[in-house]
Each structure stands twice: as C-alpha cells, then as structure tokens.
MARFIDO-238772 format. One line per field, with one value per residue (C-alpha): x, y, z; residue in three letters. Coordinates in steps of 0.001 Angstrom, whole numbers, plus 500000, padded with zeros to 6 digits. Layout:
u = [X	...]
v = [Y	...]
w = [Z	...]
type = [ALA	...]
end
This chain:
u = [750914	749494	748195	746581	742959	742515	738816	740032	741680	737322	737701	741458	739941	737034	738783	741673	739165	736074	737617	735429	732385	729317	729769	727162	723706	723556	720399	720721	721252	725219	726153	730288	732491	734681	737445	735508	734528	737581	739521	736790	737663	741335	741006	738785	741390	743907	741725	741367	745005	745582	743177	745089	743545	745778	745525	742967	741574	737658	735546	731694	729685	726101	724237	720943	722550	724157	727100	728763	728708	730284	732751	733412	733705	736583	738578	738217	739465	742166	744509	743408	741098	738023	735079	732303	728660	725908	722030	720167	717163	718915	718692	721131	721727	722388	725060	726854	726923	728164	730680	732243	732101	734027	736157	735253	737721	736051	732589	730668	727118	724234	722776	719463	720730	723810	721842	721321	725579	725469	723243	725608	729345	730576	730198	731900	735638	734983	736935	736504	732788	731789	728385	727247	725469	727104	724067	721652	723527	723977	720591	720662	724123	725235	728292	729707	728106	730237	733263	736839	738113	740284	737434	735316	733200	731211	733033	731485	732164	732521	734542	736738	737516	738223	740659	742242	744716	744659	747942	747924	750066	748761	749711	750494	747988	747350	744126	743799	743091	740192	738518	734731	732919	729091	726792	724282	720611	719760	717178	718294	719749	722641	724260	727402	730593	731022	734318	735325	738409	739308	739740	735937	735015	736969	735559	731867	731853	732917	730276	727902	729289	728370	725073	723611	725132	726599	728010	729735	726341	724121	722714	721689	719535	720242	717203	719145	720919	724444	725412	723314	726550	728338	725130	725563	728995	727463	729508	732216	730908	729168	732009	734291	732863	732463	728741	726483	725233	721534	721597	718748	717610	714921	712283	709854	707701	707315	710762	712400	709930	710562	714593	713630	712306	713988	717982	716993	717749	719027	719310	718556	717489	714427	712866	709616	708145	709609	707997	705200	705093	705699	702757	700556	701771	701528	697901	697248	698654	696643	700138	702097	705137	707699	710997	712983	714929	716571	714691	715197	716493	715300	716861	715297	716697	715698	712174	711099	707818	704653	704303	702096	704642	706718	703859	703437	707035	707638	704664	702997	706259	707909	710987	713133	713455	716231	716198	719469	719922	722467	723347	725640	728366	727997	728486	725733	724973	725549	722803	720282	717430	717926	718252	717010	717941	716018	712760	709652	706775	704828	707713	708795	707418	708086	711602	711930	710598	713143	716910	717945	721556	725135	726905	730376	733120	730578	729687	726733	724671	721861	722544	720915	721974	724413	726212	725047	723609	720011	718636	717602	713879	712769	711029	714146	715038	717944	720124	722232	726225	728539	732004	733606	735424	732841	732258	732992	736544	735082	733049	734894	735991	733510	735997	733280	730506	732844	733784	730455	729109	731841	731630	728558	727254	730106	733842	734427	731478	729451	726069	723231	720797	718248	716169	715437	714470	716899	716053	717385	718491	721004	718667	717460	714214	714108	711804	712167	714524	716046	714627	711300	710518	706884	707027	703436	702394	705558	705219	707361	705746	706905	706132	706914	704651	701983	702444	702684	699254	698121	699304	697100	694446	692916	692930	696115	698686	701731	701809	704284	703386	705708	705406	703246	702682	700656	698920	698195	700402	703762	703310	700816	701504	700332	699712	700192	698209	698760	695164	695098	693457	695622	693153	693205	690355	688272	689969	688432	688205	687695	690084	687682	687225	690905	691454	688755	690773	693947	691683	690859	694834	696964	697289	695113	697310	699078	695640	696753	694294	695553	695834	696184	695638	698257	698549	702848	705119	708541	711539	715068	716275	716175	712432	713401	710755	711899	710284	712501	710779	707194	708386	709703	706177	704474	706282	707111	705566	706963	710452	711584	711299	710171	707256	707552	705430]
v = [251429	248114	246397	243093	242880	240169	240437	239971	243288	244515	243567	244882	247962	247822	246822	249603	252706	250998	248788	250421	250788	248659	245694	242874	242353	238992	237029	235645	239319	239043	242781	242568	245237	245402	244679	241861	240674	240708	238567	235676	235342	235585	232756	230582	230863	229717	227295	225934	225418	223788	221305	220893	223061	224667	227212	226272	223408	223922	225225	224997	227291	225862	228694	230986	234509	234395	236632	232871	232422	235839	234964	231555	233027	235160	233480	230894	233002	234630	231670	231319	229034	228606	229822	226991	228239	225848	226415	225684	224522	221438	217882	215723	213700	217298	217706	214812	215648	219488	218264	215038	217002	220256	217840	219998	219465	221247	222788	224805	223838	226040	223382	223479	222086	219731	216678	217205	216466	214102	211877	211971	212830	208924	209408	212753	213936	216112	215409	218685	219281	222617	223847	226362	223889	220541	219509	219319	217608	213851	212332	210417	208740	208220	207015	210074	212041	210472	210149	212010	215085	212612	210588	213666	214698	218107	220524	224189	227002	229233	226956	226348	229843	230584	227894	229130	232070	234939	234146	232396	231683	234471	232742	235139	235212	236754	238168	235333	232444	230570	231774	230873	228007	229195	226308	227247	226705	223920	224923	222236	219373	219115	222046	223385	224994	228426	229394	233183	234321	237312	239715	239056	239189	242491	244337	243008	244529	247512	247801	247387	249456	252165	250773	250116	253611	251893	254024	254166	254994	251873	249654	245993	244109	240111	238869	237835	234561	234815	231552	233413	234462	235378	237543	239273	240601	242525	240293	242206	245749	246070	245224	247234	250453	249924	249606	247679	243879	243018	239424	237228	233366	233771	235937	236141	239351	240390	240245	241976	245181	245223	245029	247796	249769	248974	249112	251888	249979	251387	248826	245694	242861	240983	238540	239863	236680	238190	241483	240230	238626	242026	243908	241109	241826	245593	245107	242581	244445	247873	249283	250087	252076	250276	252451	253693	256668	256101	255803	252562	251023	247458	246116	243018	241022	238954	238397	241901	242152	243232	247111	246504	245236	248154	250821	249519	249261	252651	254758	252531	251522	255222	252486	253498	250157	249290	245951	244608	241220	238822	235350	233845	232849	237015	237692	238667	242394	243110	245412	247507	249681	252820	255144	258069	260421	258405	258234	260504	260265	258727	255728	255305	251755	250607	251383	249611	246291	246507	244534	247697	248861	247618	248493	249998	248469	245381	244699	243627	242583	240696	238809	236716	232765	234037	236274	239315	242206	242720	245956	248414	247915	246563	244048	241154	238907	237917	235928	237951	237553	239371	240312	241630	241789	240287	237331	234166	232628	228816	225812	223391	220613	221111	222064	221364	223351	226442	225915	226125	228730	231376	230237	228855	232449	234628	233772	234883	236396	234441	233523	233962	231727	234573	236051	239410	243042	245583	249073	252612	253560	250384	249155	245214	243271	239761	238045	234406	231784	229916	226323	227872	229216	227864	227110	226251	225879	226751	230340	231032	232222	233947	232544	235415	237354	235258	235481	238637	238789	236389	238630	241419	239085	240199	236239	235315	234960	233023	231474	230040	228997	226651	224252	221244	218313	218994	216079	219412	222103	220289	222365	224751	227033	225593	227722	226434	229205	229838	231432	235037	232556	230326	227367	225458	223760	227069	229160	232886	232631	229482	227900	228618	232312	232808	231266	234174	236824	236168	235568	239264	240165	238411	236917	234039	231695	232642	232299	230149	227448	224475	225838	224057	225256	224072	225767	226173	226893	224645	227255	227461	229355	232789	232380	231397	229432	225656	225414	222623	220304	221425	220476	217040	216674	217512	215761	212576	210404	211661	210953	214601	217613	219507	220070	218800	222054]
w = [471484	471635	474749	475138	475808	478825	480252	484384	483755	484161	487377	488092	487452	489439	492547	492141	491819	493400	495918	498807	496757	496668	493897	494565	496143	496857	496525	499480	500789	501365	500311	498928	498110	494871	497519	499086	495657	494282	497230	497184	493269	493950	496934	494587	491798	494551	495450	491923	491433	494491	493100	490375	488049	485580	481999	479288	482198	481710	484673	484452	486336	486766	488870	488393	488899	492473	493510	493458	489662	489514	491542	490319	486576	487189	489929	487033	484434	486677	486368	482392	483360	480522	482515	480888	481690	482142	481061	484805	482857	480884	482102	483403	480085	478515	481257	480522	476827	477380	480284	478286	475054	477085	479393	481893	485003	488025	488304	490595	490869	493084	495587	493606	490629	491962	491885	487906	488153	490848	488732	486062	487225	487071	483151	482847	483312	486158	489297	490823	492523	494273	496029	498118	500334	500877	502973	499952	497635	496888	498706	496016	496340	499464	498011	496737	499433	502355	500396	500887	498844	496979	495844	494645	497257	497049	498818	500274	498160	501235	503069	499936	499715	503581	503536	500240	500668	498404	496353	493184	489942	487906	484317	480749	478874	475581	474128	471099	473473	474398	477618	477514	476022	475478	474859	472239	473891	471266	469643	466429	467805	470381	471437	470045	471998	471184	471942	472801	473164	475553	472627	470671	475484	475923	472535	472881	476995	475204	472638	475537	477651	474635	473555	476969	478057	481169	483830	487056	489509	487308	489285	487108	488210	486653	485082	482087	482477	483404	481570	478502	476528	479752	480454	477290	478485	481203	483730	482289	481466	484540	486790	484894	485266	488875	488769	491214	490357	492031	492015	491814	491883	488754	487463	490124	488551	492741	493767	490195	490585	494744	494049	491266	493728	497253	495125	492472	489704	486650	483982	483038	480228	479644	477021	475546	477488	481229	479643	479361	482765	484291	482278	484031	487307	486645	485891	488366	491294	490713	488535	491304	490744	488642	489181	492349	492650	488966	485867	484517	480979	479772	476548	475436	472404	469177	467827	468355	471454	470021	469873	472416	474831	474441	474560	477733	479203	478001	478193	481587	483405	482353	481000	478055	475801	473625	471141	470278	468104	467642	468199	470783	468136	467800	471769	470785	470286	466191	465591	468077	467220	469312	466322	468070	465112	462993	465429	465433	467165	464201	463395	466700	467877	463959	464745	468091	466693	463818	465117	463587	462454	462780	465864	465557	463746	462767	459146	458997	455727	453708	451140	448505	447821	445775	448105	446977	448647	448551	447764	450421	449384	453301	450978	449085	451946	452604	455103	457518	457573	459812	460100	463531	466111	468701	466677	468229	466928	466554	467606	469997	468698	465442	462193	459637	461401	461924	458389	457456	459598	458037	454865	453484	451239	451715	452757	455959	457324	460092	458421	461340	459396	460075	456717	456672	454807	455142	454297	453304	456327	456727	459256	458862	460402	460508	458615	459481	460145	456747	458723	459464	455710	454865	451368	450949	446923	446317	448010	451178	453637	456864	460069	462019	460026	460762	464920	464349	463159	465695	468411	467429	468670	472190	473019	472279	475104	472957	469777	467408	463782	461806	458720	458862	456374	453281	451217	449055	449524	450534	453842	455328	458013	461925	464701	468296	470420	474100	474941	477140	479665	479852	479272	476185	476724	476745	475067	474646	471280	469016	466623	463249	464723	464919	461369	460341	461624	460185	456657	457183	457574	455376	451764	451036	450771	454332	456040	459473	458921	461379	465246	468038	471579	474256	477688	477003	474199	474570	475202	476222	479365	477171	476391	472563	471739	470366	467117	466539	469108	467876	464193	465245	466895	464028	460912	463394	460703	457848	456456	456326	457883	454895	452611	448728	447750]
type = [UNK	UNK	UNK	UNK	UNK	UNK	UNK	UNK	UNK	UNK	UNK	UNK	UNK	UNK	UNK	UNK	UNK	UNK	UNK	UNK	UNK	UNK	UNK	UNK	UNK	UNK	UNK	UNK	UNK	UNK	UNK	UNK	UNK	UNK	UNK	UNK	UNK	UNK	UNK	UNK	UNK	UNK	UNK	UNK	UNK	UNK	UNK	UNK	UNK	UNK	UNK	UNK	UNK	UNK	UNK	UNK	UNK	UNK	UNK	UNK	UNK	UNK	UNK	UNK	UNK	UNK	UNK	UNK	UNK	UNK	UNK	UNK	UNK	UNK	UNK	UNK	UNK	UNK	UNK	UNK	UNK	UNK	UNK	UNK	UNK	UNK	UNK	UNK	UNK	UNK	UNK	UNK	UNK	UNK	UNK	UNK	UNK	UNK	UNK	UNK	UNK	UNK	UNK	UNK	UNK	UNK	UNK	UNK	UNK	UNK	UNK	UNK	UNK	UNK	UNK	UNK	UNK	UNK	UNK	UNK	UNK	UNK	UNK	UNK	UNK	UNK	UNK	UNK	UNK	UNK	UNK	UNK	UNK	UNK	UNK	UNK	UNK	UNK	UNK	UNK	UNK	UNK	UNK	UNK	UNK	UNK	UNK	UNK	UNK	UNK	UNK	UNK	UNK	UNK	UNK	UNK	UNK	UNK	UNK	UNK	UNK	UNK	UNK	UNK	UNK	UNK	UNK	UNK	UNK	UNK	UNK	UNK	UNK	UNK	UNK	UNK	UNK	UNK	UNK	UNK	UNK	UNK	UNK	UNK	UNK	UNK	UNK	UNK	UNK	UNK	UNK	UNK	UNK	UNK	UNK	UNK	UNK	UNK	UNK	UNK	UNK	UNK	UNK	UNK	UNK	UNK	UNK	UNK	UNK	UNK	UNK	UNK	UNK	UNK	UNK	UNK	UNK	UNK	UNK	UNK	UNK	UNK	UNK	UNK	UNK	UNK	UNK	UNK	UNK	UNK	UNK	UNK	UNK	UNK	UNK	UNK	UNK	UNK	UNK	UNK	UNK	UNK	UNK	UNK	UNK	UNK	UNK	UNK	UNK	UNK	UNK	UNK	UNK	UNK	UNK	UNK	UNK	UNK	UNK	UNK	UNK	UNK	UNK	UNK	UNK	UNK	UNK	UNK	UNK	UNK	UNK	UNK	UNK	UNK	UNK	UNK	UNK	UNK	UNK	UNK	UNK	UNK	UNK	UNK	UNK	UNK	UNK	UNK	UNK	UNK	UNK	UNK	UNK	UNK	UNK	UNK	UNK	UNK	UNK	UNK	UNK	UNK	UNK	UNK	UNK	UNK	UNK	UNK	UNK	UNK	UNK	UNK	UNK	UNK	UNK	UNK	UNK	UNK	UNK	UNK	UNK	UNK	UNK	UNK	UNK	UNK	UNK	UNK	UNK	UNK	UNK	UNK	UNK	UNK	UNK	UNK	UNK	UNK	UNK	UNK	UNK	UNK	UNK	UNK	UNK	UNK	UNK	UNK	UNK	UNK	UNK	UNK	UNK	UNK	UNK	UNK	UNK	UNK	UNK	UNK	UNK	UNK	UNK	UNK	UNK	UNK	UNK	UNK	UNK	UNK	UNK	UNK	UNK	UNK	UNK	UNK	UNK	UNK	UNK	UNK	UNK	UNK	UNK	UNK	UNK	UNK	UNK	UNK	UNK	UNK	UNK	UNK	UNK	UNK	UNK	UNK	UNK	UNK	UNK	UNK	UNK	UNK	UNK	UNK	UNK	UNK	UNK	UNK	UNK	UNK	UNK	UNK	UNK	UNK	UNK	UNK	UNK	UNK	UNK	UNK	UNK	UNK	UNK	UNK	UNK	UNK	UNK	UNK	UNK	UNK	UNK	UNK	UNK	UNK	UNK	UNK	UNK	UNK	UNK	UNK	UNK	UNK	UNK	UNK	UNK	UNK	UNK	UNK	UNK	UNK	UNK	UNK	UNK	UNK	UNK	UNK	UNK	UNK	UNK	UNK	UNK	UNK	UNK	UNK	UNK	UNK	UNK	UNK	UNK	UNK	UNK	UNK	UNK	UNK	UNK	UNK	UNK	UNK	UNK	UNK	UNK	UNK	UNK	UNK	UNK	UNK	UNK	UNK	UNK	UNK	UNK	UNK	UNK	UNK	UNK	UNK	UNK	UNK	UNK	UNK	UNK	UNK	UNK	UNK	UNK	UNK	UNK	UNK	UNK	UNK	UNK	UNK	UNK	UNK	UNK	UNK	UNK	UNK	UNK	UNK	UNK	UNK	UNK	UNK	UNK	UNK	UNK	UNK	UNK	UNK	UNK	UNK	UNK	UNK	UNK	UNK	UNK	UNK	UNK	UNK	UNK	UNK	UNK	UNK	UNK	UNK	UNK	UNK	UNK]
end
C-alpha cells in the first residue's frame, strides 16, 4: 500500500497521541502543549488565507528559534503554503535579493530583525508583514508604521492568531511538490533556492529520527538554526515523535548549559565553533555540571572539531558526540560517523572526525574527474556525489545550476564539490573543497590539512588557510589565525614561530609561510567559515581567483 508522504502529518501525529503533553518551551518562557501548539498553527494558517494567501504562495519565516517560527512554519505549510526560511544574520540588501528572487507573499519577522524588512519591503513582493511586537518595528518609517492593514502595516502575531478561527481550507497535496525553499548561506556568491519537496522533508526527518536515535521522552534544546535546512529536519522529527522543543533566542554559552540543566535536555546540535564556546565556559566557570537528569547527545556537522574538542565534550561534559555531513541541497544528513562497531578505544576520536559512512538508502561515493570510483586507499581524492531520497529536487528558478549540480562527473548524482579519501570500510573524510585546492608549484595542497595542523598549536583559537597570489609558486597557502587570546596585536605566539611549527609537521612545500593575525574569521549563521570573502580580499588585485602554478 502506498501512502503519500506530506510533512504536517509530523504534527497530526503529535497532536493526536501527545495532544496533552508538553511540546514547546518558549524563550520567552510561554510553555504550549501539542494541543495548544497545534491550534495557534491551525489559526495562523487561517489567518494566512484570509489574507489572501493560497497553495505554492511563499511564506518567509525570519526568526532566531522562537516557538513562533515553529508555529509560523507549519500553519504555513498546512494550507501548502512554501514555508521560506530566512538567515537572521543577512543584511537587508540580502533580503531583498532572497524575497524578490522567492516572490515571497507574506512573512513573519521576530521584532529584532523586522527593521532589516522594513528597510527594504517597498522593493520586494511582499504584501503580507507579521511580528511579534508591533511596537518595535518601523521607527524608521513612520509611513508604513501608521498605515492600515490594506496598505501593509505590521500586524501582531498573537493578535493575528486570536482573531483567526481555527478552520481553514486544508488543500490536497501530494508528496512531489515544492514545500520549502532553503537559501544556501552564500559562502560563493549569491545564494541559491534550494527547493525540497515534502517527500526528500518526510524521508530526511526519518533518517534522523534513526541517526539521532530520537524518541518520545527527548527533550532538544535549539541551538541549531531553525532556518538552517529547516533545522536539519528536526522541526519535523522532533515534533513527530512527540518530543519536547527548548527554544532559544541564540547561543548564549550561560543560558544553553542552565536550560541543559533546569529542562534535562536530551539532545541537541552544535558547530565545532558553539563547541568550542562551551569548553571556554566550562573552564571559565570552575566546570560546573553540564547535564540534568538525562545524559545528553550533541551532533555537530561538517569540517570535523579538533580531537580535542570532542575529548572534551565527551570525556569532560560526560556528552556522547555524533558528526554527520552533508550539504543543504542534501537536507543535509548523507553520511555520519557513529560506527560504533567499527570503534575501539585506540581509533575512536580518528573515527569521530571522519564524515563517515552513507546513511540508509543513500549512495554515496568518490569519484575521480572522470567519474570513476576511487580506490578505498583513504589516500586518491576524490569529489563526493550522491544519490537519494533526501536530496533536494532543484534550485528555484536556476535550470542551468541544477543541471550542473546533478550532472557535472556523474549523471544523476548531486556532486557536493567536497574532495575527499574514502577508505576500506566505505567510510569517507573530506579533504578539501574543489575551490579551495592550493595548487602551489603545481602540487595541490590541502587546506584543511594545514588548519588542522595549526590547531594543534596551544595559541591558536581559529584559523583558516586558503590560496594566495604567488609571483613564484602561482599560489602559496595563507593562514588567517585567530590567537587563543584573542588579540592580534599580541598574539601568544609570533607569526615566524608559528611558520616553524608547521615546518616541523608537514611537507616542505605545504609549510604555512604567510599568516596573518585578525581578532575574527568571516562566517555564516552555521559557523562555516567564508573563505570566499577572505579570497576576494586577498586576490582583489589580481584578475583571477586562481594561481598559474
């Protein structure tokens, strides 16, 4: 028998077996039942469509992990809606490209961020404008601020939804269509509309749901974005199995290990960078106790955290870590390291810093520029493709680039741009990124090799290394070092000393020779750090962006 996969039927299933059950902690505090939270979605999808909104209409959701954007997302997607998350960290000229480029026809913005739309919403399609406080929004244009419903005012979420009823138009919908638009963080350029359909939403929540071992009595705390690939599906998976969502307005290091502790949190995901944040603290605050009554699991993702990082979540915190990798044309869990059968005590932190193996019902590969499969030597790089059923089902509104994305090496797989080993075991490690090869002399270096090395350095908080212009080589590798301090201007250790140590670990001709101390690395609202903008910086006067090596 053959059912269709629609992803508001996570929360239809919530509310039928949870309904009286705890479902949200607020940031604010507000505490909602799956009952609760399940009526303010239905009266903001009646509220929508009073306003005109109908199926396939885009609705942004610009918010930094409040029980609103939960509730905006799926009263959104309840009347086929396409729920359109926004990165709280872009600027308003980045607004008006994702809205215009989306034609996004409503949005709900959190009062701290509204006036990033107000500044721009006479250049965008929008016509529908939504806070959560009316009062703080529009200083800046009195115009709009004072003006009727009709002419686009912001109106109050809550109000909005206590003058809504609970009935709505409840259209068909069928599991092939469209029902989020992800905007890629940007790392290369402008971003690009990654569109999901609730099919690749429903199978990645399950593939969680396995990975992340979610159950019923988890409580996740939101550190991860929630306009981060849907929050990796967890807005889904989480609500599904009738689990509890801690909200949150950031990552204040105080306030995540309090809510730990004072909500017994179970789960959640951090960047290596919010990791690292929360070692600090640890150390700074006399490493105080880090769980409640539950033991908790953190899954971070990409660029694997120093083995450091993880000794000390696991064996300091008492944390179990996981390390999944994908992209978010990819959902984006593909592959994840917890290969417990496969860990001993000796290998275990070389596994956990590996993106590890292909989840179920994913095909994941390496292959060479030929489309070929590398052999399982964990030395022949390779790019990684994938085939799945999580994989995204196209760019909006970009033919060519989805053309090219599925088809540049092998016909039909997604190609992740990533370069990586993959060894006996089926399980791969990134290497580098294709862009952010150093071919130096004509020998390609790794650049994540080469932070890696830089990490082992006591006075290194944060680095990133990429190609820089060459009268000699083409290119030569460039470090740009956040010190432990903090303080590039006396740094701990100096740039000629650093240059020494990486002499004594690595090839000659990788030897990090150029560093530059700054006191911040550029990075998107997942802590990815933007090599792209340090590249631009560094080859501004040169008419490429590549080395002649």
């Amino acid at each position: 028998m053959e059912t269709p996969l629609i992803v508001t039927d996570f929360l239809e299933q919530a509310r039928e077996h949870y309904g009286e059950q705890e479902a949200v902690v607020g940031a604010d505090g507000d505490r909602f039942t799956y009952a609760e939270f399940g009526e303010r979605a239905d009266r903001f999808a009646a509220a929508l469509q009073e306003r005109g909104i109908e199926k396939g209409d885009r609705v942004a959701v610009l918010d930094p992990n409040t029980h609103y954007h939960l509730e905006a997302a799926f009263g959104a997607m309840q009347i086929g809606a396409v729920h359109t998350p926004l990165n709280y960290r872009l600027e308003p000229d980045d607004y008006e490209y994702i809205l215009s480029d989306a034609g996004v026809d409503a949005i709900f913005a959190d009062y701290e961020y509204a006036h990033k739309i107000e500044a721009i919403r006479d250049e965008v399609p929008t016509e529908t404008f939504i806070t959560n406080d009316t009062d703080a929004v529009g200083d800046g244009d009195a115009e709009h601020a004072a003006s009727d419903e009709s002419d686009g005012a912001w109106e109050d979420f809550d109000a909005v939804v206590s003058a809504a009823g609970t009935e709505f138009d409840r259209p068909e919908m069928a599991e092939d269509e469209i029902i989020t638009i992800n905007y890629t963080s940007g790392t290369t350029g402008d971003p690009k509309g990654v569109c999901r359909t609730h099919r690749t939403e429903t199978i990645h929540a399950y593939l969680m749901s396995i990975y992340h071992e979610i159950t019923d009595d988890d409580t996740y705390l939101w550190t991860l974005p929630m306009f981060h690939v849907n929050g990796w599906g967890h807005i889904y998976a989480v609500t599904g199995l009738g689990a509890t969502h801690v909200c949150t307005r950031g990552v204040n290091p105080d306030e995540v290990v309090s809510s730990i502790r004072e909500e017994d949190v179970s789960f959640l995901c951090a960047a290596p960078a919010v990791l690292n944040q929360l070692i600090d603290y640890y150390e700074s605050e006399g490493e105080p106790a880090m769980t409640g009554e539950n033991r908790v699991r953190v899954t971070t993702a990409g660029s694997a955290p120093p083995e450091a990082t993880i000794r000390a979540v696991e064996d300091r915190f008492g944390w179990y870590l996981k390390h999944l990798y994908g992209a978010t044309e990819t959902g984006p869990l593909i592959t994840i390291s917890d290969a417990k059968r496969l860990m001993t005590d000796d290998n275990r932190f070389e596994i956990k810093k590996r993106q590890g193996m292909g989840v179920l019902g994913t095909d994941v590969r390496v292959v060479d520029e030929d489309g070929a499969d590398v052999p399982r030597d964990d030395q022949t790089l390779g790019e990684i493709v994938v085939r799945g059923n999580q994989i995204m089902d196209r760019y909006w509104n970009k033919p060519d680039a989805t053309e090219a994305a599925f088809n540049d090496r092998v016909e039909g797989y997604y190609h992740t741009g990533d370069l990586a080993t993959i060894d006996e075991n089926g399980m791969i490690a990134i290497r580098d990124r294709k862009k952010d090869i150093i071919i130096s002399g004509g020998e390609n270096i790794s650049s994540i090799e080469l932070e890696d090395t830089l990490f082992d350095h006591e006075a290194v908080g944060d680095a990133a290394v990429i190609p820089a212009p060459s009268d000699e080589w083409g290119e030569t590798p460039k470090a740009f070092v956040v010190p432990s301090n903090g303080d590039p201007t006396d740094p701990p250790v100096s740039a000629d000393e650093l240059t020494a140590f990486t002499r004594e670990q690595l090839a000659s001709y990788k030897v990090v020779r150029r560093i530059e101390y700054v006191s911040e690395l550029p990075k998107t609202a997942t802590g990815k750090i933007q090599k792209y903008e340090l590249r631009k910086r560094e080859w501004a006067d040169e008419d490429r962006m590549i080395g002649e090596g």
